[in-house]
Each structure stands twice: as structure tokens, then as C-alpha cells.
LUMLOKE-993400 format. One line per field, with one value per residue (C-alpha): residue number from 1; residue in three letters; chain; y, z, x. Coordinates in steps of 0.25 Angstrom, whole numbers. Layout:
REM residues N
seq <- c(NUM_...)
type <- c(ALA_...)
mol <- c(A_...)
yy <- c(Y_...)
zz <- c(Z_...)
xx <- c(X_...)
//
This chain:
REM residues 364
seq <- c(1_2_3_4_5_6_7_8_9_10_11_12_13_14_15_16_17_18_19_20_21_22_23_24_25_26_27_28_29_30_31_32_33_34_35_36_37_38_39_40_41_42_43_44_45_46_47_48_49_50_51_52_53_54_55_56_57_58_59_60_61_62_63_64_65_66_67_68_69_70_71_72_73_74_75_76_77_78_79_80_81_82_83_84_85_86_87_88_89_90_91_92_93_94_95_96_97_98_99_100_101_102_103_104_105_106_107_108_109_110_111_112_113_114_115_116_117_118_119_120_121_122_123_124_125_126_127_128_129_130_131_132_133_134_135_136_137_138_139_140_141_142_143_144_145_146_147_148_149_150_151_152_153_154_155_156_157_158_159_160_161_162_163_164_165_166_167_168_169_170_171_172_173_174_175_176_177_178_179_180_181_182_183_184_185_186_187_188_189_190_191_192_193_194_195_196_197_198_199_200_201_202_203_204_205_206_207_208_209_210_211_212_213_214_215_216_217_218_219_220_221_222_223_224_225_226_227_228_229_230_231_232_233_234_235_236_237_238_239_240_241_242_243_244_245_246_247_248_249_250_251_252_253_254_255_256_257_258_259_260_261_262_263_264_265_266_267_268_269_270_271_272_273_274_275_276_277_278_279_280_281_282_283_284_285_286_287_288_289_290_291_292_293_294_295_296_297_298_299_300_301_302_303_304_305_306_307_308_309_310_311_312_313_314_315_316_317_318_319_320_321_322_323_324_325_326_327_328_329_330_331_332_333_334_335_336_337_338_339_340_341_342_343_344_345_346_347_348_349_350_351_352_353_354_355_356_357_358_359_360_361_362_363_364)
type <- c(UNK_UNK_UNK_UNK_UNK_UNK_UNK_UNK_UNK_UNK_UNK_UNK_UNK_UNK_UNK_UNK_UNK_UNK_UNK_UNK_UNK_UNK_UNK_UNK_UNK_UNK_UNK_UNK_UNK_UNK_UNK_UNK_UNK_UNK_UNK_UNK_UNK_UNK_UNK_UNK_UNK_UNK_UNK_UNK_UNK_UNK_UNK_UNK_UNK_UNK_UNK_UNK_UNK_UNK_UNK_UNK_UNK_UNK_UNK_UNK_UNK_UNK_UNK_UNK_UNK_UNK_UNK_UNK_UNK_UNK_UNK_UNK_UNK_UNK_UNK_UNK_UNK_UNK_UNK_UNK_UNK_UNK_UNK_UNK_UNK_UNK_UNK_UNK_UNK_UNK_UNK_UNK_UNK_UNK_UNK_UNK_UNK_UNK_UNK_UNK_UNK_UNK_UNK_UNK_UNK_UNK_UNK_UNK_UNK_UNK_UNK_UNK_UNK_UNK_UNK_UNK_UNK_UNK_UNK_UNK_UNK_UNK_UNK_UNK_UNK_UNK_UNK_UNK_UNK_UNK_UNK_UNK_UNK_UNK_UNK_UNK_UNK_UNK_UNK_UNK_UNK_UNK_UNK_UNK_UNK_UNK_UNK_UNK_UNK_UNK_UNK_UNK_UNK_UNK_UNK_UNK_UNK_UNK_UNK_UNK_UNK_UNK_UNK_UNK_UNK_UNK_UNK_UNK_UNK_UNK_UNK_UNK_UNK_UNK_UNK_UNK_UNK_UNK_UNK_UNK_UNK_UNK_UNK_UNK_UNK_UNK_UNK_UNK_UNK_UNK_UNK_UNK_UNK_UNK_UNK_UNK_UNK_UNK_UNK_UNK_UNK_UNK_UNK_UNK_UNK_UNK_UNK_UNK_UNK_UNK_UNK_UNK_UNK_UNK_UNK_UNK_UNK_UNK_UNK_UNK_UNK_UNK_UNK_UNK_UNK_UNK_UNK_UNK_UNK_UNK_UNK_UNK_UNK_UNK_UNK_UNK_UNK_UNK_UNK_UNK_UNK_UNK_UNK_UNK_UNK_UNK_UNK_UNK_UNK_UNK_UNK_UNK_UNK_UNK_UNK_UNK_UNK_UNK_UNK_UNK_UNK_UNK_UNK_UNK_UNK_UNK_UNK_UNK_UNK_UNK_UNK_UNK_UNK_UNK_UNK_UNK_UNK_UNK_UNK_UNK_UNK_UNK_UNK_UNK_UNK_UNK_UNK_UNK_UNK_UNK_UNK_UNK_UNK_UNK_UNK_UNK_UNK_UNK_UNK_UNK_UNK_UNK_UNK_UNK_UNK_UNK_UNK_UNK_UNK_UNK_UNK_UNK_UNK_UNK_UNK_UNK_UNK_UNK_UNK_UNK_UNK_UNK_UNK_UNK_UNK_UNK_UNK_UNK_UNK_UNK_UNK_UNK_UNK_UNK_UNK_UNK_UNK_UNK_UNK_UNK_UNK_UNK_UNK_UNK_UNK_UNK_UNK_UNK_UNK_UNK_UNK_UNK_UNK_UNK_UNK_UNK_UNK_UNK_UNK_UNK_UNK_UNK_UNK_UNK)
mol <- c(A_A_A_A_A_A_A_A_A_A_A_A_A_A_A_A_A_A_A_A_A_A_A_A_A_A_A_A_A_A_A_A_A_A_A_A_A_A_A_A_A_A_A_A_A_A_A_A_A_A_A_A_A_A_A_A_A_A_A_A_A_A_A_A_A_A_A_A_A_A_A_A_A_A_A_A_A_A_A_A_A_A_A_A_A_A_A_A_A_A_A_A_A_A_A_A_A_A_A_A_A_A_A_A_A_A_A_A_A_A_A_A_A_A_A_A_A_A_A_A_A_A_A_A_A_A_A_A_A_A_A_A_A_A_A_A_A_A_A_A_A_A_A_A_A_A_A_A_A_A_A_A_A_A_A_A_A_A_A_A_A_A_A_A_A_A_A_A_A_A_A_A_A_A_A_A_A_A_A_A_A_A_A_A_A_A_A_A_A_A_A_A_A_A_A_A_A_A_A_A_A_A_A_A_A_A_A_A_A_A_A_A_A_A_A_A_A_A_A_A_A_A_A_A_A_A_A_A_A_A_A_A_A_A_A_A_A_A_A_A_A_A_A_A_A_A_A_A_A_A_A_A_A_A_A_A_A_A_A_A_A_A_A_A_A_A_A_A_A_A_A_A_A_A_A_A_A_A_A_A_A_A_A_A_A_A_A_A_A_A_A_A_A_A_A_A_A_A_A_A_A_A_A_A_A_A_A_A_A_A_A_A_A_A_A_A_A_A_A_A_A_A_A_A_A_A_A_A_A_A_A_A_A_A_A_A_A_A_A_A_A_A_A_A_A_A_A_A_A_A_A_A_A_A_A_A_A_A_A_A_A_A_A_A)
yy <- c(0_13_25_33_21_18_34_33_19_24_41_31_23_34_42_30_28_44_43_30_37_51_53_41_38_49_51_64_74_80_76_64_57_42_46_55_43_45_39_53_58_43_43_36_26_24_22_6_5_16_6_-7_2_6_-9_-11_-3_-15_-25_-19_-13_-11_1_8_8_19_33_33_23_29_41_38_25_35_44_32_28_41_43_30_33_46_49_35_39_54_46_34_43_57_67_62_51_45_39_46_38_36_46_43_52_59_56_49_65_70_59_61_77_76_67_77_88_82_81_95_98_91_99_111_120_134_141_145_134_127_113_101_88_78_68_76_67_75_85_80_82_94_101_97_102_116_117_114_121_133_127_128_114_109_95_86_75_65_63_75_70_70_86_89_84_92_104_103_100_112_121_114_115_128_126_128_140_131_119_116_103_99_86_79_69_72_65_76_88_101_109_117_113_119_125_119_121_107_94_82_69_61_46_51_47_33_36_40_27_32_39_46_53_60_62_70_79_82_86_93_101_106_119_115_111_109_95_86_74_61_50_39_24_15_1_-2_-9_-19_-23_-36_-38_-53_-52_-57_-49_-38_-37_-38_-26_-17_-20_-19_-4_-2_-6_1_15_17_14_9_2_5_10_6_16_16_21_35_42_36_41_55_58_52_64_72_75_76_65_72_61_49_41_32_40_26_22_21_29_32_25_15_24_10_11_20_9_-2_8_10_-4_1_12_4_-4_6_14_3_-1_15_14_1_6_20_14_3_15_23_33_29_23_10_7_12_2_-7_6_5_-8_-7_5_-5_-17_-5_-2_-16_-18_-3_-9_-20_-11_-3_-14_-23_-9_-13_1_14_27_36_35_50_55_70_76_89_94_100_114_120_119_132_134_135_146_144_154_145)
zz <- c(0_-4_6_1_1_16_18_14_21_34_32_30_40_50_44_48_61_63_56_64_78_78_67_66_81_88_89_96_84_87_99_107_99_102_104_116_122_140_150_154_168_171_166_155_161_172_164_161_178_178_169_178_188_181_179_195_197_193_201_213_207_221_222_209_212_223_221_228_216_204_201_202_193_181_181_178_167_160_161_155_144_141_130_124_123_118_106_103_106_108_118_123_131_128_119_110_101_87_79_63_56_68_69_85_87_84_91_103_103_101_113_120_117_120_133_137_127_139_151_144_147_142_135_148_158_166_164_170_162_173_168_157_151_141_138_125_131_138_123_117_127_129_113_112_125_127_143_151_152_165_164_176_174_185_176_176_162_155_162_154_142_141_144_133_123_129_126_112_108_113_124_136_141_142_146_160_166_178_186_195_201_197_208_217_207_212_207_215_216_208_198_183_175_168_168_160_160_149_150_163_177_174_181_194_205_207_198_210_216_200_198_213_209_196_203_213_203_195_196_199_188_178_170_170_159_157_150_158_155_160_159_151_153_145_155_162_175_173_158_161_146_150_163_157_146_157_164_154_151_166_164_155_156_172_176_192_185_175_180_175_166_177_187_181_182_197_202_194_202_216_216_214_198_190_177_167_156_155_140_136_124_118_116_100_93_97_90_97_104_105_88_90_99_87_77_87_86_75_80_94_87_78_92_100_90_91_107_108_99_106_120_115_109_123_118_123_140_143_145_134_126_137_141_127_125_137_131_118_127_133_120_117_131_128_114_120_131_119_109_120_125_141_142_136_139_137_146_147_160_163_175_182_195_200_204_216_224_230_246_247_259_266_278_281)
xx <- c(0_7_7_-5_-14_-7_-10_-26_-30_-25_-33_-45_-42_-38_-52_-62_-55_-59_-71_-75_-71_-73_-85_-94_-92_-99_-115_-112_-110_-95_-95_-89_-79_-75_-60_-65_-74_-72_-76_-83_-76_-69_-55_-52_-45_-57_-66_-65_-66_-79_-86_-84_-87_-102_-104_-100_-112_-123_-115_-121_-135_-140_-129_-133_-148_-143_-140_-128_-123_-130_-122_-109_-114_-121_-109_-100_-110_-110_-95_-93_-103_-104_-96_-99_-114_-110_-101_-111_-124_-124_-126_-140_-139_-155_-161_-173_-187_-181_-187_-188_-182_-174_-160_-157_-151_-164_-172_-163_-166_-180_-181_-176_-183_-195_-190_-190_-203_-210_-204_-210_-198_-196_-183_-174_-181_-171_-171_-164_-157_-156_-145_-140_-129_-120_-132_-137_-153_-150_-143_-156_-167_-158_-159_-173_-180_-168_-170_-158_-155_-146_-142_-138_-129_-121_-110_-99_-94_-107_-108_-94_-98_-114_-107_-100_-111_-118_-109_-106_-121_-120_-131_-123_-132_-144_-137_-131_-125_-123_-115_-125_-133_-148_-151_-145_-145_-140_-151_-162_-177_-185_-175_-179_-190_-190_-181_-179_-171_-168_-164_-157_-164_-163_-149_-156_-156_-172_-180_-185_-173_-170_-183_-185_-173_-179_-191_-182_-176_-188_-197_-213_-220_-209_-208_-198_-196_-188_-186_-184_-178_-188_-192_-205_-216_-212_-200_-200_-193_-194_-188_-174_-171_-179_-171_-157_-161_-166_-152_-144_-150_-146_-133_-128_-134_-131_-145_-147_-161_-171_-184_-198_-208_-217_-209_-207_-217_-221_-207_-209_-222_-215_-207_-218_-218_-231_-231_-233_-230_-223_-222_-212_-206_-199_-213_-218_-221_-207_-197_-187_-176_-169_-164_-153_-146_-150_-144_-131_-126_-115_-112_-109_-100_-93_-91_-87_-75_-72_-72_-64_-54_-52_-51_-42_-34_-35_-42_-56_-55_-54_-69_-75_-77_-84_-92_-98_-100_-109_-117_-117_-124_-133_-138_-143_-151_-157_-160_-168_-174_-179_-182_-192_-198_-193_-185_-186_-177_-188_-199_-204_-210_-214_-215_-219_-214_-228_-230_-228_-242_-245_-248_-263_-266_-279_-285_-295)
//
């Protein structure tokens, strides 16, 4: 082979390696690249040990039904994942109904508009994002309502990361993130005029202690909306297969155990909320949310050869590539959650903090 052909095979060679990596891997547009893949605010060389640590965490499933266990347990989960899901998904972290015709971008902004369409909030309102992850929602609401969104998040890497996609949309004077618990948020009472939560409060050990900050933290008689994963109707306890699916969504998505539809709303008006609406949003005529993990299967496997070659190279943490490979087996029990109808992401409930009640005075 003469030294031009020599020259040409290796420029194409070297351009798909480029073109493989850094322009067909990300879902994010300019954004995270496979060649900046972390583990989030672990050190690259802890972030093999934090993820056997994670795992640790359902060999004693009495300890992270508690509170005291749960965030340190999210935290990790979201350090080890958040850039993967930022390269392989994008900056929401939720899913959305497929829409014909709409791209999963514009499926995913839709859903979230609707989100804070049914709070009713006003341009300038002050509304809260509990569990805000890198910010994707919150970007989409600020641009839709003009709300001043602030965005909660346990994770302090996830905090780093929305603030700089605030201020690359240029939204940063209607979004603000905070680190924290939303459990324990150090926020006022009655201090915003609307909140939402998007595939968030699955996190909380109880439904009930989240839900009794939000309430907390809202004025009287705003709204607040979430989607919540729940088990369906459909699921069996005795199902052995139904069992292992519902587990396996647990697993791998930090969840200290999946609730049932029908414990939403009783929880919601425990705290003292008004329902306003509950609907599962997964239902027909939507179309399945589950197809964009069906037609993700080649991209996992493209994405997976990228990630096992950067961390073999040292360029990705050692870790990586089992950190993905559990995301992968994720995917297929969310599948078959979705596919058999016993889980859905989007189960909608809306709920109003009521007014205050005022003093009746009597002379008699």
C-alpha cells in the first residue's frame, strides 16, 4: 500500500472513530460528549467502589426504606448516572406518550408543558421544580410560562450541570437551582404560587413526607402536579414475573419501592391537599412511552462499545461500563412494565393547597 493510500485509510479511519464518538453519540445537542463521561461528583477512580456501593443498598432493603438511608442512596445513583442519561438521552430525565408526527424532543417538551398549563401559573409567578435533575423541565416551563422557576435537587453535580444549561439557553434569570433534600427544603411556607414534580417523588422513602413539604412550601389555594410511577391495576403481587419486573425497575432507578396508583391520591388529601384530577397520562389514546427504549436498542449497543472502549483507554472511570450495562437491563424491565400495562411513569394527580379559612367572629 503506497503512502497516500496509507494516508486516506487512516483520515477515515480516524473521522469515523470522531464521527462515532463525538457526533453520532450524543442525544443531547452539543452538549455532553462520551469523551467527558464522569461519575458526577465521585472521583474518577471511586466511581467503580460507589457503584458496588449502590448495589449494597438492596442487600439490606429494610435500610433504604428509611429516610435516613434514602438520600445518601439517590445521590450516588444520580452521580453515577448523570451524564450517561445526559449522553444517551437528553436533559430531561422522564419519559413522555409518543406522539405521531413529533420527534421524542418534542414529545418530551409537550409533556412538560402541560405540566405547568394545569397549575395555571401566570408570567412572573414563582414556582418550584422538586427533583429537578439537570434542569431539562424547568428550561421548558421558564420558556413557556415566563415563571421564575426554582429547581430542587439532592444531587450537587446535577446543581453544576442545570446551571450551566440555564445560562447556555439563556434562562438564568428565570431559573434557579438549589442543593437539597425535598424532604427538608429550606424554603419558607407559603412562599410559591405553584409547584410541579415530574417522575421525581418516586425517590421519597414516603410519598407523604414530600408531599407534606410541597404543601408546606406552597401559598393557599395554589396547585401543584405530578407524574408519578406507580404500579397499575394490572399488577399482581402473586405474579412471580410481575414481581421480578416491578423489582428490576426498583433496582436500577434508586427506588426504595414502587408504589400503587391507588395510593396517590389518598396520600395527596392525607396531607391535606384538595384532588383536583388524577389520570394516567400512559393511557390510550396516548401512544406507548415505552418505544423509545424498543428503538434504543442500537444506539445502546453503539454507546456501549464507545463506553467500553474510552474506559479501557482511561478516558471514561473505571465503572462506566457496568454502570451502563445496568441502565441497558433497566430498559428492558421498563419495557415490559410498559409493554404488560403493570407500570407507568405518568400517572398525573393535581392538587390544591386550599384557602385559608377565615375567622368567623360571632357577638352572640
Amino acid at each position: 500500500m503506497d503512502s497516500l493510500a496509507l494516508f486516506c485509510t487512516g483520515a477515515l479511519i480516524a473521522g469515523g472513530i470522531y464521527w462515532f464518538v463525538c457526533i453520532l453519540g450524543p442525544a443531547e445537542q452539543k452538549g455532553k460528549r462520551a469523551v467527558d463521561l464522569s461519575g458526577g461528583s465521585i472521583s474518577a477512580e471511586k466511581v467503580q467502589d460507589n457503584y458496588k456501593q449502590y448495589w449494597s443498598f438492596f442487600r439490606s432493603p429494610k435500610e433504604i426504606e428509611t429516610a435516613e438511608k434514602v438520600p445518601d442512596f439517590v445521590d450516588t445513583f444520580y452521580n453515577l448516572v448523570t451524564d450517561i442519561y445526559e449522553w444517551g438521552w437528553g436533559q430531561s430525565f422522564h419519559f413522555s406518550p409518543s406522539i405521531p408526527g413529533k420527534s421524542h424532543l418534542e414529545a418530551t417538551r409537550l409533556h412538560e408543558e402541560m405540566a405547568v398549563d394545569l397549575i395555571n401559573v401566570k408570567p412572573g409567578d414563582r414556582i418550584l421544580d422538586v427533583g429537578c435533575g439537570v434542569g431539562g423541565p424547568m428550561r421548558a416551563i421558564a420558556a413557556h410560562s415566563r415563571a421564575k422557576v426554582v429547581g430542587i435537587t439532592i444531587n450537587d453535580y446535577q446543581v453544576s450541570r442545570a446551571r450551566t444549561h440555564n445560562k447556555k439557553a439563556g434562562l438564568d434569570s428565570l431559573c434557579e437551582v438549589v442543593q437539597g433534600n425535598f424532604l427538608e427544603m429550606p424554603f419558607p411556607e407559603n412562599s410559591f404560587d405553584g409547584a410541579y414534580s415530574i417522575e421525581a417523588t418516586c425517590h421519597a422513602p414516603k410519598l407523604e413526607e414530600v408531599y407534606a413539604e410541597i404543601f408546606r412550601v406552597l401559598k393557599p389555594g395554589s396547585l401543584y402536579v405530578s407524574y408519578e410511577w406507580v404500579t397499575t391495576d394490572k399488577y399482581k403481587s402473586s405474579d412471580p414475573e410481575h414481581v421480578e419486573v416491578i423489582q428490576g425497575i426498583e433496582r436500577g432507578d434508586a427506588l426504595p419501592g414502587l408504589r400503587n396508583y391507588s395510593d396517590i391520591a389518598e396520600t395527596a388529601r392525607k396531607v391535606g391537599f384538595e384532588v383536583v384530577k388524577e389520570k394516567d397520562l400512559a393511557k390510550p389514546p396516548a401512544q406507548p412511552w415505552w418505544t423509545r427504549l424498543q428503538m434504543g436498542r442500537i444506539a445502546y449497543w453503539r454507546n456501549h462499545i464507545v463506553v467500553t472502549i474510552l474506559s479501557a483507554l482511561g478516558i471514561a472511570p473505571k465503572g462506566t461500563v457496568d454502570v451502563h450495562e445496568m441502565l441497558f437491563k433497566t430498559a428492558d424491565y421498563l419495557t415490559k412494565g410498559g409493554d404488560t400495562g403493570i407500570f407507568t411513569p405518568m400517572h398525573m394527580i393535581l392538587c390544591r393547597k386550599p384557602e385559608k379559612k377565615t375567622e368567623e367572629t360571632s357577638n352572640s
